[in-house]
C-alpha positions in Angstrom: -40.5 13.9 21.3 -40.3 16.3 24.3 -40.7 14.8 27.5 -44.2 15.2 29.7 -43.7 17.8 32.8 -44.9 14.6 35.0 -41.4 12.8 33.7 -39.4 15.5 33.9 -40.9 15.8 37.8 -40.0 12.3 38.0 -36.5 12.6 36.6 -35.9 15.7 38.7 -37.1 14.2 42.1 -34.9 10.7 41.5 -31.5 13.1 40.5 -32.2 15.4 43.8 -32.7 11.8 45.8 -29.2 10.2 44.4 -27.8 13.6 45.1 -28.1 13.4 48.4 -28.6 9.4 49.5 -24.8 9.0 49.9 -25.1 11.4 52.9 -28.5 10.1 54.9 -27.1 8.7 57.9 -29.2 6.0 57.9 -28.2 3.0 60.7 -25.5 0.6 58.9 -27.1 -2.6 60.6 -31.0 -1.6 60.1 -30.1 -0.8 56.1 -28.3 -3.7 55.5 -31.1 -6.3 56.6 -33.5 -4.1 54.6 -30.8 -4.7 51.8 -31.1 -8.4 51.8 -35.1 -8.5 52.7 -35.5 -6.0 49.3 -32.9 -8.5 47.7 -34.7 -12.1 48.2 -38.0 -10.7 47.3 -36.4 -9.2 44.0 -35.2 -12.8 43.0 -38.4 -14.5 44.0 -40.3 -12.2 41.6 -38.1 -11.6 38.9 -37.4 -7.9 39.4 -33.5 -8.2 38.9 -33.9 -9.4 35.4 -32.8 -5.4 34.4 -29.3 -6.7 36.0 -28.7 -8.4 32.5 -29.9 -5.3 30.4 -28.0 -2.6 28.6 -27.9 0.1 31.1 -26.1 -2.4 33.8 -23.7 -3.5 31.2 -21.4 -0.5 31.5 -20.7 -1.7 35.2 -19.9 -5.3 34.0 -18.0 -4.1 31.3 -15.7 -1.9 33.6 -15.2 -4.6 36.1 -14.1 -6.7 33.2 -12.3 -3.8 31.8 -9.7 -4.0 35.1 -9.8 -7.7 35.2 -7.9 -7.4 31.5 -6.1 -4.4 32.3 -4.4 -6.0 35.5 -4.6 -9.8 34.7 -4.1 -12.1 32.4 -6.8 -14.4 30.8 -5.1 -17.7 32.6 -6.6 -16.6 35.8 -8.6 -17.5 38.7 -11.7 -15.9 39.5 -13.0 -15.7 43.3 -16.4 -13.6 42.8 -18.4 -12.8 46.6 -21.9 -12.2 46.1 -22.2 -13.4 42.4 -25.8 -13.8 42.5 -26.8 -15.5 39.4 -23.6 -15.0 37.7 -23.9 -12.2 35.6 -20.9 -11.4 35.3 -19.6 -15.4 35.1 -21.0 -15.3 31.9 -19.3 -12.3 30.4 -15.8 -13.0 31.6 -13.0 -15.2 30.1 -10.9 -17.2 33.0 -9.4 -20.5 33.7 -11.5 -21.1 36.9 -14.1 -19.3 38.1 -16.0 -19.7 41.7 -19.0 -17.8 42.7 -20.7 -17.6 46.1 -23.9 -15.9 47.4 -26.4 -16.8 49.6 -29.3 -16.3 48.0 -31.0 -20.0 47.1 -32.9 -18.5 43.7 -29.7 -16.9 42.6 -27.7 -20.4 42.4 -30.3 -22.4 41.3 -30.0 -20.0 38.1 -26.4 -20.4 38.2 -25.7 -24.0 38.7 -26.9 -24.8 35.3 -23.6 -22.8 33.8 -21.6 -25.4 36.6 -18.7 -27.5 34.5 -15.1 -28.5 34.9 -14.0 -24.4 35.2 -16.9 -23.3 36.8 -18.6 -23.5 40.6 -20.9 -21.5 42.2 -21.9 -22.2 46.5 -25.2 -21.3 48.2 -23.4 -19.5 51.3 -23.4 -16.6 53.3 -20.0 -15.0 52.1 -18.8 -14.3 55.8 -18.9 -18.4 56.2 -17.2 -19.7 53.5 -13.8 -21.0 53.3 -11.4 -20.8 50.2 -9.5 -23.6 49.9 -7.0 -21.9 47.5 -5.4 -18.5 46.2 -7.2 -16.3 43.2 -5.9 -13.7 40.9 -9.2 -11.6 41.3 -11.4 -11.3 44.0 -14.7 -9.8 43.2 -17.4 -7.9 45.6 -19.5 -6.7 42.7 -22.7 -4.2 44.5 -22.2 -6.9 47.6 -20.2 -5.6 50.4 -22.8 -3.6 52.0 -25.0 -6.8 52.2 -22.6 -8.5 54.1 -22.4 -8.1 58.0 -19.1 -7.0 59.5 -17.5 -6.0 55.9 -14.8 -4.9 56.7 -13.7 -8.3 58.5 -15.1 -10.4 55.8 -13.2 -8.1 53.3 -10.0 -9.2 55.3 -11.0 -12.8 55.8 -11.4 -13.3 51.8 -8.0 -11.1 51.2 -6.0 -14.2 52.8 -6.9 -15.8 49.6 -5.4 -13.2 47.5 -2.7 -14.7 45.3 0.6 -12.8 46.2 -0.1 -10.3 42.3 -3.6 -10.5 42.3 -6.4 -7.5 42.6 -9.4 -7.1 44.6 -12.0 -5.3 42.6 -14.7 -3.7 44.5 -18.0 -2.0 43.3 -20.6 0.1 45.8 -23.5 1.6 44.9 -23.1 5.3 46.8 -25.1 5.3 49.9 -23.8 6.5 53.2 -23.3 2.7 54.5 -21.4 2.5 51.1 -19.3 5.9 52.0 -18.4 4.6 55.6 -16.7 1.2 54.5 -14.6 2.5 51.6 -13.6 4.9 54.4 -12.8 2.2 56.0 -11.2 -0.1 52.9 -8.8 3.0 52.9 -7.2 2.2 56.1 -6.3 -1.4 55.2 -2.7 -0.8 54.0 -3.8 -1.9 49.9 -2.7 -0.1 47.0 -5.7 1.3 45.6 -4.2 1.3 41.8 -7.7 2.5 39.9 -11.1 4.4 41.0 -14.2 5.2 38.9 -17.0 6.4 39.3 -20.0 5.6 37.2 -23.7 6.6 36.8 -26.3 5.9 34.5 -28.5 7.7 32.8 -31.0 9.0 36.3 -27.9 9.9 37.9 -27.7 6.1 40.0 -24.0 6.3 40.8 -21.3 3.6 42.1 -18.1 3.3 42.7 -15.6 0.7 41.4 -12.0 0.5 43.3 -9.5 -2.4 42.5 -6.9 -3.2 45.2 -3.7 -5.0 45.3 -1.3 -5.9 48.4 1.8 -4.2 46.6 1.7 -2.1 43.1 1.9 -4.3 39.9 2.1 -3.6 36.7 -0.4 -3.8 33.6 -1.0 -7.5 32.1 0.8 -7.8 28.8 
C-alpha cells in the first residue's frame, strides 16, 4: 500500500531535521537539562517502553556485538546510565552493575537484582567504583551527564588494565563536541559505527581501550 502524501511530508520533514540536528549549535548546558527534564517525564508516563522494541534492538545488539567481539563471557560489566536495564537483560556476564539516576528507572530494575546483578539510584558523576571492570558502558547517556568529559575520565580509573569502554551518542551537536573531545583522551579507539533506523535517527557507537588488544577467542 502506497504511502499518504501527509506521511511522506512527515517522513520528509523528520529526514531533513536529523540531517541537520548534529550541526544546530544549540548551548551544551541549556540542552542537557532539557535532556534530563524530557527523560523523567518519559519514565513517569511510560513513553520509553519503544526502548525495548524491535527497532532499538539493532543498537543493543551492536553494543553486545563488541562486548563478544572484544571480551570474554567471564566478565564484568560497569553500565553508566543503565536506566531500566535494558541492555542487563540481553547480555551474558559474570557481574553486572548498573547506575542511573533516575528513581523510576531502578525501581524497574531492582527486581532483576541477585547475587551477579546490582543496579544504584545515583547521579553517575557521584558514584564511586569500588573495583575494576572489563566493559564500561555509556549507552545514549553521556550527554545527560554534566561535565562528561571529566566523568568519562573519573569512571576510566576503573577500567581493568584489557578492558573496553563502549560508548553510544545519539548525533546532536552536544553529541559531536564531546566525541571531539573523547578523541583527545590518548584511547585507542579500536571500532566506530554508525547506525540509523529506519527515519534516518542516527548514533554513534565507539569502543575504547587504554592500549590495543586483540579479539576474545
Amino acid at each position: 500500500m502506497s504511502l499518504s502524501m501527509g506521511v511522506r511530508l512527515k517522513r520528509f520533514l523528520i529526514h531533513a531535521g536529523v540531517e541537520i540536528m548534529p550541526f544546530i549549535p544549540l548551548p551544551g548546558e541549556w540542552y542537557r537539562k532539557l535532556l534530563v527534564r524530557d527523560s523523567d517525564k518519559r519514565y513517569v508516563s511510560g513513553r520509553w517502553a519503544y526502548m525495548k522494541e524491535v527497532a532499538e534492538s539493532h543498537r543493543y545488539s551492536l553494543i553486545i556485538g563488541c562486548c563478544e567481539y572484544y571480551k570474554s563471557r567471564d566478565r564484568k560489566i560497569l553500565d553508566v546510565g543503565c536506566g531500566e536495564g535494558i541492555l542487563q537483560r540481553r547480555m551474558a556476564y559474570t557481574e553486572y552493575l548498573g547506575v542511573d539516576m533516575n528513581a523510576e528507572a531502578i525501581s524497574l530494575a531492582k527486581s532483576r537484582e541477585d547475587e551477579h546483578t546490582r543496579f544504584f539510584l545515583t547521579p553517575a558523576e557521584s558514584y564511586q567504583p569500588a573495583s575494576l571492570y572489563d566493559v564500561i558502558v555509556f549507552n545514549e547517556s553521556l550527554y545527560y551527564i554534566p561535565n562528561p568529559l571529566t566523568v568519562f575520565e573519573h569512571y576510566r580509573a576503573a577500567l581493568a588494565p584489557d578492558g573496553i569502554v563502549i560508548v553510544c551518542m545519539f548525533q546532536t551537536n552536544l553529541a559531536r563536541r564531546i566525541w571531539k573531545k573523547l578523541s583527545m583522551n590518548n584511547m585507542v579507539e579500536l571500532t566506530a559505527i554508525k547506525i540509523s533506523n529506519e527515519l534516518g535517527f542516527a548514533s554513534m557507537i565507539k569502543v575504547y581501550a587504554d592500549a590495543l588488544i586483540h579479539p576474545a577467542k
